[in-house]
C-alpha positions as CSV (number, residue, x, y, z in Angstrom):
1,X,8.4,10.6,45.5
2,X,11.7,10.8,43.9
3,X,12.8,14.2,42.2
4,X,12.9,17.7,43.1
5,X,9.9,20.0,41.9
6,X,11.0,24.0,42.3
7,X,8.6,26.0,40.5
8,X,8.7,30.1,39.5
9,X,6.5,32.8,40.0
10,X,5.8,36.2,39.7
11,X,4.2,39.1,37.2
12,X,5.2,39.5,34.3
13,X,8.5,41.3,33.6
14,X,9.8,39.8,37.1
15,X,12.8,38.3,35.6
16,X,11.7,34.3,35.8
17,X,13.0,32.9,33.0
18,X,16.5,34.9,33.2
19,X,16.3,32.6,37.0
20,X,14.9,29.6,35.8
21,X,17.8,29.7,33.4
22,X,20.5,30.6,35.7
23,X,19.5,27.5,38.1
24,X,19.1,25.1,35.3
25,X,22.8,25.6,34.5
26,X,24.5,25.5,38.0
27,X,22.7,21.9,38.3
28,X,24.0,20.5,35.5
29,X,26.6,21.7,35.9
30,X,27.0,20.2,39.1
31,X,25.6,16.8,36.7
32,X,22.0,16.6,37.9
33,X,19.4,15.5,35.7
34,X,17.3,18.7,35.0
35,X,13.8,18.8,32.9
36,X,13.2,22.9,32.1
37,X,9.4,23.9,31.7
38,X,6.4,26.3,31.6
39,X,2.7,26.6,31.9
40,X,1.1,26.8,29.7
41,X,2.9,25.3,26.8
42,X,5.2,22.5,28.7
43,X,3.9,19.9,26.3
44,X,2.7,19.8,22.8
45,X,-1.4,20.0,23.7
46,X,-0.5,22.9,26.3
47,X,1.2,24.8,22.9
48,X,-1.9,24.8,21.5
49,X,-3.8,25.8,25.3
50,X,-0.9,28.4,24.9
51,X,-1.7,30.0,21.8
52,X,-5.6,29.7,23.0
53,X,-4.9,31.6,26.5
54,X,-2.7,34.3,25.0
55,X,-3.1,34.8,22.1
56,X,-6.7,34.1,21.5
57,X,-9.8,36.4,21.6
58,X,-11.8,36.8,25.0
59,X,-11.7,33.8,27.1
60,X,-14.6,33.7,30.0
61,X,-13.2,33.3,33.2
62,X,-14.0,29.9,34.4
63,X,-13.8,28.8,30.8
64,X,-9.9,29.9,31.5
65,X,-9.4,28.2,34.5
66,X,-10.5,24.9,33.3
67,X,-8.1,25.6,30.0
68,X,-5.3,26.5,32.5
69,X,-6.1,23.0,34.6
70,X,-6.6,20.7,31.3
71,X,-2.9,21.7,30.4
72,X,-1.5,21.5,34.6
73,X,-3.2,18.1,34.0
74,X,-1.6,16.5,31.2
75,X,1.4,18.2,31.6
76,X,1.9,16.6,35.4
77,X,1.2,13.5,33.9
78,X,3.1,13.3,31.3
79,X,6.7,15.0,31.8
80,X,6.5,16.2,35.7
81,X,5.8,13.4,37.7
82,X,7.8,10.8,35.2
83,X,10.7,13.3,35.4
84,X,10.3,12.7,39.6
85,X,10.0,9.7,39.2
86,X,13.1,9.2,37.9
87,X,14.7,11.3,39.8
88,X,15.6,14.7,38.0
89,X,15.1,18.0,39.2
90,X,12.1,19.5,37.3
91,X,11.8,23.5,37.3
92,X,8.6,24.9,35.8
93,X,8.0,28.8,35.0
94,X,4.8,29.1,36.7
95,X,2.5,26.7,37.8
96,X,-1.0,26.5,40.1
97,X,-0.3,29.3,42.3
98,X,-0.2,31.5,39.0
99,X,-4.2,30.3,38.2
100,X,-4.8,31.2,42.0
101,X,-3.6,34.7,41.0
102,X,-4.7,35.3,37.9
103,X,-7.6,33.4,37.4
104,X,-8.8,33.4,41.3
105,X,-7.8,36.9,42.7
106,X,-7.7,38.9,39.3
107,X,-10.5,37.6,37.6
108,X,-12.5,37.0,41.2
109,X,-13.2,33.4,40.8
110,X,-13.3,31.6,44.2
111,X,-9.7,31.0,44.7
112,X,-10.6,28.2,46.7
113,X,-11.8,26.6,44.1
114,X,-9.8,27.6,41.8
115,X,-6.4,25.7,43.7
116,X,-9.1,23.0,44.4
117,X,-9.4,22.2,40.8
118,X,-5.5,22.1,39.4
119,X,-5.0,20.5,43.0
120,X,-7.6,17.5,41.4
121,X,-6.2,18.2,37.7
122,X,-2.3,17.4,39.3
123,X,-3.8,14.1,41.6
124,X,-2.4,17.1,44.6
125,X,1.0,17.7,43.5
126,X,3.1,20.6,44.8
127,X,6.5,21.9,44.3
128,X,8.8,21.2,47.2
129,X,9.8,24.8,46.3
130,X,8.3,27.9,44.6
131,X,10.5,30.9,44.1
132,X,8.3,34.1,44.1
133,X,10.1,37.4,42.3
134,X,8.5,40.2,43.3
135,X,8.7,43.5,41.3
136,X,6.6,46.6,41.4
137,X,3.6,46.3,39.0
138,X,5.3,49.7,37.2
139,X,8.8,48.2,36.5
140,X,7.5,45.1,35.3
141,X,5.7,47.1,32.5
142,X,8.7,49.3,32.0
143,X,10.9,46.1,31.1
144,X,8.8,44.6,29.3
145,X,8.5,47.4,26.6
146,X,5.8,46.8,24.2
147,X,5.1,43.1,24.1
148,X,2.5,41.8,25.3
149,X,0.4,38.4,25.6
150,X,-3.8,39.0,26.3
151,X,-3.2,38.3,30.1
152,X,-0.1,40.9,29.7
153,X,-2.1,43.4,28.6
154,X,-4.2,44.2,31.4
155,X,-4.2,47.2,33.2
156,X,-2.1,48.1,35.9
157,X,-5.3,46.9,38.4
158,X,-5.5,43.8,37.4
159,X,-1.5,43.2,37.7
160,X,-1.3,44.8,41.1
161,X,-4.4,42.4,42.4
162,X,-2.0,39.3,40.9
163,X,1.2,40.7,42.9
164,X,-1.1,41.1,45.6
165,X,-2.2,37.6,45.6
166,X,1.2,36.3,45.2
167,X,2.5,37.7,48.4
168,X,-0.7,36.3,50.1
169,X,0.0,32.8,48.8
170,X,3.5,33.3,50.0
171,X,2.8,34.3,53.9
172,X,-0.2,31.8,53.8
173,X,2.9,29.0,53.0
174,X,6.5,30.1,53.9
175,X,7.5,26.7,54.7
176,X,7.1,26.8,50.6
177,X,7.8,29.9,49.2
178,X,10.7,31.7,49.0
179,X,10.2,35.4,48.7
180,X,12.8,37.4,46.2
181,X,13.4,41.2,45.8
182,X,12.9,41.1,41.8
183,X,14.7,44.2,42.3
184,X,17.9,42.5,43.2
185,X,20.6,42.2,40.8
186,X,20.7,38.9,38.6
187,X,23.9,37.7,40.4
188,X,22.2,38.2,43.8
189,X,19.1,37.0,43.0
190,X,20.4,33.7,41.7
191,X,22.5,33.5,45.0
192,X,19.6,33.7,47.6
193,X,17.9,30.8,45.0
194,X,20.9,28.4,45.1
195,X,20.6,28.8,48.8
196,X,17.0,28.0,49.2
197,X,17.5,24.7,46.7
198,X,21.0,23.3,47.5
199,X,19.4,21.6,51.1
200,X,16.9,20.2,49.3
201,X,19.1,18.7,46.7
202,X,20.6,16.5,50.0
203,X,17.0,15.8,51.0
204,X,15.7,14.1,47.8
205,X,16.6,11.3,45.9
206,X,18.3,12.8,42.4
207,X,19.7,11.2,39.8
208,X,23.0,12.6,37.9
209,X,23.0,13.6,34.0
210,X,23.4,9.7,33.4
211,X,20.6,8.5,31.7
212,X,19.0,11.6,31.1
213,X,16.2,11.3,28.3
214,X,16.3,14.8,27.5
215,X,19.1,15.7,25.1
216,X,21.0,19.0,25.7
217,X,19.4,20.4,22.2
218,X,15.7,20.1,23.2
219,X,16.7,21.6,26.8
220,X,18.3,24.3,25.0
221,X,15.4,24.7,22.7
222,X,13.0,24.8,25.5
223,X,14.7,27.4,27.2
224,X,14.6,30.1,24.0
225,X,10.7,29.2,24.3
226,X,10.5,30.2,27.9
227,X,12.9,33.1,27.4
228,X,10.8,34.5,24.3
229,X,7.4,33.3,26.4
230,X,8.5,35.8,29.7
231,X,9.6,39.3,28.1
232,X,11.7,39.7,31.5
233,X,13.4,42.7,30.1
234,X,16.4,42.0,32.3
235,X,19.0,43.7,29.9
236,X,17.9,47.0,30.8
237,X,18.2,46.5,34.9
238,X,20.4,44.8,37.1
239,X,23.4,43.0,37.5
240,X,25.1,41.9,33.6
241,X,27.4,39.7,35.1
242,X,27.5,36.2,34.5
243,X,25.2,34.5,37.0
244,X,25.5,30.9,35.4
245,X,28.5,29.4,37.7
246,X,27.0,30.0,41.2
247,X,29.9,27.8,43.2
248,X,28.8,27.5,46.7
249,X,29.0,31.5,47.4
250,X,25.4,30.9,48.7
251,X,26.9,29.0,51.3
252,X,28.2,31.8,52.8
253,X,25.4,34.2,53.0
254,X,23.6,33.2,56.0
255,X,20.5,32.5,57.1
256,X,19.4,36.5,56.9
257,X,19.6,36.4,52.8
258,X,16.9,34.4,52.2
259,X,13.6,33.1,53.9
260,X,14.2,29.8,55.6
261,X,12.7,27.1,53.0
262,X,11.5,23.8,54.5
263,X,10.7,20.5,52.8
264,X,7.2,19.3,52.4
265,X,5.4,16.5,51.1
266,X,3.2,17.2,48.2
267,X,0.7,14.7,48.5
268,X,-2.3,15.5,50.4
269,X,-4.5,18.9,48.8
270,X,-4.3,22.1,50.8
271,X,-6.6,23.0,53.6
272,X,-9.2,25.8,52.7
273,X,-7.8,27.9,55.6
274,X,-4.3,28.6,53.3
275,X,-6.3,30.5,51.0
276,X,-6.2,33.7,52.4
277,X,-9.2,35.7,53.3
278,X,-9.0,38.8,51.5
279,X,-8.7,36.8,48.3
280,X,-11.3,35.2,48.8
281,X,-14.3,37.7,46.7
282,X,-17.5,38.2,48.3
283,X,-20.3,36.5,46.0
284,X,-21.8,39.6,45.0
285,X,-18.3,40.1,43.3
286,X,-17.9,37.1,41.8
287,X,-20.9,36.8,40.3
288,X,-20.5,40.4,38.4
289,X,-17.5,39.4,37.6
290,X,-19.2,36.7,35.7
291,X,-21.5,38.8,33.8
292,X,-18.8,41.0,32.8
């Protein structure tokens, strides 16, 4: 397939949509065709998912899980893969590996299953690359202040079993994942992404800004949604400086700044063995987890 697919991830607070951003920019400025998005809410039925999954009353776990793969589903179908398909680069804040954490790990559904499912909702799409920002469960409550969604507003167990899962995910794949210090300053950050993204951009086949069908306006729009939709907090830590005009500085920072990222096809579903163990709950677990 055509296209580039990069997707974010990370708690809450980790600084993804301040990244997502910052990327977005350097490629178009650089004239590439670029298509901003989020899960949930990339589409106008995953608004409504949205406003069901956060801002709703109690949602039963596998109940959530299939809300979370209904909106992965139609939003693959209908702005990912025809974005690809005409070549644009298409970055998404968050996307299965987030249900894998949240819904699998955290809420002690089979994550197996879990990935299985978005796997069949997507028809086995995965990004070429997913950026993980890792931040200390405690700072990512400290910069996010005092908003919060329903999934934000679990306690400090439940976000420390979705970092923990994240990091799994991300040793279980590195020829996927690139691993970020969400620690780093916004500047540096944003240089160890370009540097993970600008071989791929040789790799695929990407169209330029020519042609584009979305208009600057609705990219802009989309992007106060994802900002307001990721309380990232980052104007209280790290770098201030202006992190939208990247150049090729990443070129210079060798291979020690960021984890080697390698193409892969995303075409074929995942082998049960990537799901690592330990996040896998025994089914005494997962059934009172159920109950609960």
């Amino acid at each position: 397939m055509a296209g580039l697919f990069v997707t974010f991830e990370g708690g809450d607070g980790a600084g993804k949509s301040t990244q997502v951003a910052a990327l977005a920019n350097e490629l178009e400025r650089r004239g590439y065709d670029v298509v901003i998005s989020r899960e949930p809410g990339g589409t106008e039925l995953g608004q409504a998912i949205r406003e069901l999954l956060l801002h709703g009353s109690d949602v039963a776990p596998r109940a959530e899980a299939l809300l979370f793969a209904a909106d992965r589903a139609h939003h693959v179908a209908s702005k990912i893969r025809p974005a690809l398909e005409r070549g644009a680069v298409v970055i998404s804040d968050r996307y299965l590996d987030s249900s894998v954490a949240y819904q699998g790990a955290a809420r002690a559904l089979n994550p197996y299953e879990v990935r299985e499912l978005s796997l069949w909702a997507t028809n086995g799409l995965l990004p070429r690359l997913t950026v993980l920002l890792d931040l200390p469960v405690e700072q990512g409550f400290d910069r996010r202040g005092g908003n919060h969604d329903r999934m934000e507003s679990e306690g400090e167990d439940f976000q420390r079993r979705v970092r923990q899962s994240f990091l799994a995910l991300a040793e279980a794949e590195p020829q996927r994942f690139l691993v970020v210090d969400g620690r780093l300053a916004i500047a540096d950050i944003s240089t160890h992404i370009w540097a993970a993204v600008q071989p791929l951009l040789d790799e695929s086949q990407l169209s330029k800004r020519e042609g584009a069908s979305q208009s600057a306006s609705s990219q802009s729009a989309l992007r106060e949604e994802v900002d307001l939709g990721d309380s990232d907090g980052m104007g209280s830590s790290g770098d201030s400086g202006d992190s939208s005009n990247l150049g090729d500085a990443s070129e210079t920072t060798g291979e020690a700044a960021v984890r080697e990222t390698v193409a892969c096809e995303a075409t074929s579903f995942i082998p049960k063995q990537l799901i690592p163990k330990q996040l896998i709950p025994k089914q005494s677990e997962q059934r009172e987890s159920e109950v609960r």
